[in-house]
C-alpha positions in Angstrom: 181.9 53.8 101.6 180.2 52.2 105.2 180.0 53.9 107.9 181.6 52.3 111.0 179.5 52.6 114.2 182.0 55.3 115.3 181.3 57.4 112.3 177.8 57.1 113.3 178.0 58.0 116.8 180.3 60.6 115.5 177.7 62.4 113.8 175.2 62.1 116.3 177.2 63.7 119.1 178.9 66.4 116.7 181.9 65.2 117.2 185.1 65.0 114.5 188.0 62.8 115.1 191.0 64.8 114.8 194.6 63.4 114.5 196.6 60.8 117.2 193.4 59.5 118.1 191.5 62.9 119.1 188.7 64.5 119.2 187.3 68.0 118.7 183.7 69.3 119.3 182.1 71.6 116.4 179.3 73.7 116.6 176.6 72.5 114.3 174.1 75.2 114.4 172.0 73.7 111.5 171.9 70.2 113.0 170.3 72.0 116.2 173.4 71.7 118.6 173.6 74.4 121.1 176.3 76.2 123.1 174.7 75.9 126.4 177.2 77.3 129.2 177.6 74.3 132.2 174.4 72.2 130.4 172.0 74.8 132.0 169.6 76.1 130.1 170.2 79.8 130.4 166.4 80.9 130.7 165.1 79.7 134.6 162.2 77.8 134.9 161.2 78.4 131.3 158.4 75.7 131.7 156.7 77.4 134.2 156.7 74.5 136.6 158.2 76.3 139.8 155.3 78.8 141.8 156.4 79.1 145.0 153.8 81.7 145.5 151.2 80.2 144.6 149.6 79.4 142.1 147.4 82.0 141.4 147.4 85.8 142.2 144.4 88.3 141.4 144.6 92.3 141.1 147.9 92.5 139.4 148.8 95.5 137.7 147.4 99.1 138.5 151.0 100.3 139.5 152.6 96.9 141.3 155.4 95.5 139.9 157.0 92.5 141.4 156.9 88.4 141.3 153.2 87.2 141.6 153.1 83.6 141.1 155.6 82.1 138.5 159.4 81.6 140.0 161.6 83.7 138.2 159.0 85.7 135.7 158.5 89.4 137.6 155.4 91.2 135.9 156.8 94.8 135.0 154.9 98.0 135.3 155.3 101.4 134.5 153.1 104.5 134.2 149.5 104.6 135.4 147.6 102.1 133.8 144.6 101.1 135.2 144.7 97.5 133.5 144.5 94.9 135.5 145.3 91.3 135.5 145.0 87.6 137.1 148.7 86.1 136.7 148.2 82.3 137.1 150.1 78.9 136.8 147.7 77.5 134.0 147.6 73.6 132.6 146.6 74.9 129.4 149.7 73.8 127.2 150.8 73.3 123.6 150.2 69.6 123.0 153.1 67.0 122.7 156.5 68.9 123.6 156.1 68.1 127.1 155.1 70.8 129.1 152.2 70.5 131.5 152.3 74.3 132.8 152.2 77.8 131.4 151.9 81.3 132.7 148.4 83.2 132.0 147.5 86.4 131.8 143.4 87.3 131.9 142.5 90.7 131.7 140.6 91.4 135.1 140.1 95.1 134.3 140.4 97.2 131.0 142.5 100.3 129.7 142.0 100.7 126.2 143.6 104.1 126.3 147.0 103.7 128.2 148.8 106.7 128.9 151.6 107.6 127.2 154.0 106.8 129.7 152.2 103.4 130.8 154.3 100.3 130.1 153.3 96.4 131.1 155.5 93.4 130.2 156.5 90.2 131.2 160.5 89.9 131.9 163.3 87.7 133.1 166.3 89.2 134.8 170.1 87.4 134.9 173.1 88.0 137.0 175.8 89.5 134.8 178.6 86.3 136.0 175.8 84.2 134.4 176.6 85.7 131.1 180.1 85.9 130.2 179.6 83.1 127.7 178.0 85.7 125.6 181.1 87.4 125.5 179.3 90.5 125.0 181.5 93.9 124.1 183.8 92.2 122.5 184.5 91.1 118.8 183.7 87.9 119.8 180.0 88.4 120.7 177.5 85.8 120.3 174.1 86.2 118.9 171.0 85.0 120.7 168.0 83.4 119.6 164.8 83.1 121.5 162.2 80.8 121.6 159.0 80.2 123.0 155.1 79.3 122.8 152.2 81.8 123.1 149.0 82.1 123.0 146.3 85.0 123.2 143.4 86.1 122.3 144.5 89.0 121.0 146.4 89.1 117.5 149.0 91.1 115.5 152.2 92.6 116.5 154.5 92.0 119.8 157.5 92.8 121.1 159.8 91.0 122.8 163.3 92.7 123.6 166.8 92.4 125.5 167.7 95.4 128.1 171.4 95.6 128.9 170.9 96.9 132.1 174.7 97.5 132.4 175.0 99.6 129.6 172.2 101.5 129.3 171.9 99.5 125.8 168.7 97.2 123.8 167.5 95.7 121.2 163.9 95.0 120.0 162.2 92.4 117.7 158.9 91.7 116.5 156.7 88.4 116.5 153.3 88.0 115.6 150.3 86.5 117.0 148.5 85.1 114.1 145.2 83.4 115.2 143.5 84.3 118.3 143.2 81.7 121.3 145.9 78.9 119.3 149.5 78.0 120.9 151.9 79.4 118.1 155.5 78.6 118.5 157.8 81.6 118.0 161.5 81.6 117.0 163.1 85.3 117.3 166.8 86.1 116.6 169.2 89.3 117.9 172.0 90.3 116.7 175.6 90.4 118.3 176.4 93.5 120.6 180.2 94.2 120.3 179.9 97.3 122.8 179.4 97.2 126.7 180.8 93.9 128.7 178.5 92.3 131.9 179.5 93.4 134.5 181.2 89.8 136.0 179.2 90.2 139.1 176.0 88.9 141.2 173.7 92.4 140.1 171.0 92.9 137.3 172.6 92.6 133.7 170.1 91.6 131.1 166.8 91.6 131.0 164.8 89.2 128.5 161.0 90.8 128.0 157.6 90.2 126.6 156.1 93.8 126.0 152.2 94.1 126.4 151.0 97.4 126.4 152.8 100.2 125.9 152.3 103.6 125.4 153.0 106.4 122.9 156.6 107.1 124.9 157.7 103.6 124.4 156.1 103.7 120.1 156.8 107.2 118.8 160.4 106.3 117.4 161.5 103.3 115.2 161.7 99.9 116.3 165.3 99.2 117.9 166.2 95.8 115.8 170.3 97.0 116.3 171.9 97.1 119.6 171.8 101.0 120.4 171.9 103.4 123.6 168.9 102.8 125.3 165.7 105.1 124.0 162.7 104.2 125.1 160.3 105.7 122.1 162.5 103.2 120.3 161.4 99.8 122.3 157.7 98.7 121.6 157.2 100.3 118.3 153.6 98.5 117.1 152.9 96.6 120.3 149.1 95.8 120.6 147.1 96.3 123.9 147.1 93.2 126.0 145.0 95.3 128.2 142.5 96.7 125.9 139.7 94.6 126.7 138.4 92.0 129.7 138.2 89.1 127.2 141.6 89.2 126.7 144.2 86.6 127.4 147.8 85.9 127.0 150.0 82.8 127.7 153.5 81.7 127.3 155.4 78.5 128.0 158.5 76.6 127.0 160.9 79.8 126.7 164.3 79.0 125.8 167.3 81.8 125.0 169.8 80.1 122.8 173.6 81.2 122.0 173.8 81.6 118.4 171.3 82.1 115.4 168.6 79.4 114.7 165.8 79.0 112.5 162.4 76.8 113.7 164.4 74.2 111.7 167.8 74.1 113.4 166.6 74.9 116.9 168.1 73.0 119.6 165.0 71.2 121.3 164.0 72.6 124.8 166.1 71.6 127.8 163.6 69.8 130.4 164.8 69.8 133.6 163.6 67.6 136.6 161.4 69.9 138.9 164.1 69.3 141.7 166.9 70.6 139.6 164.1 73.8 138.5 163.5 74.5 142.1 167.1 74.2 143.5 168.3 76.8 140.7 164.7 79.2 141.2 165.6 78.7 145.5 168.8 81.1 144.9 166.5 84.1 144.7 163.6 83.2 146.6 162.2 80.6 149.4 158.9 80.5 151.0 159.7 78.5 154.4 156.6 77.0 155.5 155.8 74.6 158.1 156.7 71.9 155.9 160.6 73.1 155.1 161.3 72.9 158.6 162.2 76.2 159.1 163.2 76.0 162.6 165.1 73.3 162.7 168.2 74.6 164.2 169.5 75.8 167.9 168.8 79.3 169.1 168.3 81.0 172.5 166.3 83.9 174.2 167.2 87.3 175.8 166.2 90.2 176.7 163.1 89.3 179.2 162.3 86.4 176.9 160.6 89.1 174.4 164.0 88.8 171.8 165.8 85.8 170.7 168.2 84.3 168.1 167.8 81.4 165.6 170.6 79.6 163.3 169.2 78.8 160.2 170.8 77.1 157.1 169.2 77.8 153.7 168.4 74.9 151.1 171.0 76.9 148.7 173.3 79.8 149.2 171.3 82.8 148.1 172.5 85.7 145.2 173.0 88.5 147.9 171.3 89.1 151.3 168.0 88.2 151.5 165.2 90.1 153.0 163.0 88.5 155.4 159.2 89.2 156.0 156.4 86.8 157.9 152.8 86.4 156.3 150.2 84.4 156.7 146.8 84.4 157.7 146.1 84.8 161.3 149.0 86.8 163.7 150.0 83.3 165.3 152.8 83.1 162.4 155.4 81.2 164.6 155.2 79.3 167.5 158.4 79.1 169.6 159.1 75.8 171.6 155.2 74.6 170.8 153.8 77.1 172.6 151.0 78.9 171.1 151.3 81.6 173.2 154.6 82.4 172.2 154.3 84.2 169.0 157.2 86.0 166.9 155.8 89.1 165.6 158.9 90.4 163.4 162.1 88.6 162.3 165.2 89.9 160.4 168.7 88.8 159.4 171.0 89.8 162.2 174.4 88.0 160.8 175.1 86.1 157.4 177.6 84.1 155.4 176.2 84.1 152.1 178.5 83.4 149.3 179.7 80.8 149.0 178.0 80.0 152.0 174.3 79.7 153.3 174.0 79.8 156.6 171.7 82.8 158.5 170.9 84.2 162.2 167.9 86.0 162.7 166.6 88.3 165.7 163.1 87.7 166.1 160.6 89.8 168.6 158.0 87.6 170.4 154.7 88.4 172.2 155.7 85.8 174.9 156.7 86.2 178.5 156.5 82.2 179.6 160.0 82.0 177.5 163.4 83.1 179.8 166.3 82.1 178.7 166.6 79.2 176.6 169.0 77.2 174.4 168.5 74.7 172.2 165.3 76.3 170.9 163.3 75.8 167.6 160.5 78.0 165.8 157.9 76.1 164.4 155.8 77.7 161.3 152.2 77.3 161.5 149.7 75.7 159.0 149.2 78.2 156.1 152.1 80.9 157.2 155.3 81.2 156.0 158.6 83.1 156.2 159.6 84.7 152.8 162.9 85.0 152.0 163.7 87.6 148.7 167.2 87.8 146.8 165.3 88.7 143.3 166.7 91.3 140.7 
């Protein structure tokens, strides 16, 4: 029998024609369709394009924790290592899948004996109202697959696991790195979790991670592959040491978490986005306002013996929670007030804010000037190579 060109378009799109005329969607997980809540992919800037930060950041490890360079990917320490890294937005890339950035790690400084209590990895953390499609604690539950490409020097086993930070509950997998210094593409699955609901709120709920180092706490135990109460000597069971020696590298790009189970077959291909869409989505939990955002376009006034003032300030998108506010930058004239480069601020901090659904901030600021009295109508001005940051991460 032919096939009209409806049929045809029909089984493109997944798509069954039901009775009076209808339609109904199905779920084709072997012809690579994916569940993908609001056509978002649920991993953020899993391409690596967005580094507001920079694009490079040196020293990292040796008890910091925190976001160094990448939008959205926090390096996570524990214990006293004495490893060290360079975290940086690399070029290097697997080859025709359309990615032009990764994140690299280069050991800077060795530990080839972590302590037993020393954890690094590389993680991704989502708000719990972000995850209700997952349906998690329920009978319902979806399972997850993960995806991604790596590359490093060093080979044999990792471990890359899911922390329900709600519920005090993970779950563990293993991949392996098979030749050293080649992009490998990596296809993990976990299963369903039918206890423990997200919390349907704006806080930490899941954590996605790349474990690599980890010592004898997180290894003495077995490998967590089931969804159990969370125990750590259960987590990194046969993770190798990312850290054990100077020549080593690591690199990931094109990370993906999928609802449902897929094979490197039936995988859905990876979602690019347009950097704009990247960066509005990454610009919930953090902004760098430099002199090129314009940070000061708004109307403000000063008090106080022209030494305290007030600024309105509307953020390019309404932020997670409260953000917190610090200046940096390279010299102490951060801020110039009105153009006047003798007016400097030398703090600033929220004083009043609307923030969900809305955007809009006042700040207090402290200046060094005294040629300000009172004025309205004011603007602050960042200088070249300073900026405001502004900090709603998990």
């Amino acid at each position: 029998m032919a096939l009209s060109k409806i049929d045809v378009a029909n089984m493109l799109t997944g798509v069954t024609p039901v009775a009076n005329g209808g339609t109904a969607a199905t779920t084709l997980a072997g012809a690579g369709l994916a569940k993908r809540p609001n056509a978002k992919p649920l991993i953020f800037n899993g391409d690596m394009q967005v580094a507001q930060r920079g694009t490079s950041s040196t020293g990292v490890g040796n008890g910091d924790s925190g976001y160094p360079t990448i939008d959205r990917w926090r390096f996570d320490e524990g214990g006293d290592t004495s490893a060290e890294f360079t975290m940086t937005q690399a070029t290097d890339v697997p080859t025709g899948y359309g990615f032009t950035k990764s994140l690299k790690l280069d050991c800077t400084t060795a530990d080839a004996s972590p302590g037993a209590s020393d954890i690094v990895r590389i993680e991704q953390r989502f708000e719990g109202q972000d995850l209700q499609g997952l349906k998690k604690g329920t009978s319902n539950a979806e399972k997850l697959t993960l995806s991604f490409w790596v590359k490093s020097t060093k080979t044999g086993t990792f471990i890359a696991e899911l922390i329900d930070s709600d519920n005090s509950r993970h779950v563990s997998t293993a991949y392996t790195v098979s030749s050293s210094d080649t992009w490998e593409n990596k296809v993990v699955n976990f299963p369903a979790d039918t206890t423990g609901a997200f919390d349907n709120d704006n806080a930490e709920s899941l954590r996605v991670i790349f474990n690599l180092i980890a010592g004898s706490n997180y290894t003495d135990g077995t490998l967590a592959t089931s969804w159990a109460a969370y125990n750590d000597g259960n987590e990194a069971v046969g993770q190798v040491n990312i850290g054990d020696n100077t020549s080593n590298n690591w690199l990931i790009t094109g990370v993906q978490l999928e609802v449902g189970e897929f094979t490197s077959s039936t995988l859905p291909p990876f979602q690019h986005e347009s950097f704009g869409d990247n960066l509005q989505r990454c610009l919930r939990y953090y902004y760098r306002a430099t002199g090129r955002c314009g940070f000061g376009a708004g109307t403000g006034f000063v008090q106080d013996s022209a030494v305290k003032g007030y600024i309105y300030h509307t953020m390019p998108v309404p932020p997670r929670t409260e953000m917190s506010f610090s200046l940096s930058g390279t010299s102490s004239a951060i801020i110039t007030i009105d153009g006047n480069a003798s007016d400097q601020v030398q703090s600033i901090a929220e004083s009043h804010s609307d923030v969900l659904p809305f955007k809009d901030y006042e700040f207090n600021f402290v200046t060094n000037g005294s040629s300000i009295t009172d004025k309205c109508g004011m603007g602050i001005r960042i200088n070249s190579s300073n900026y405001i940051e502004c900090n709603a991460e998990l």
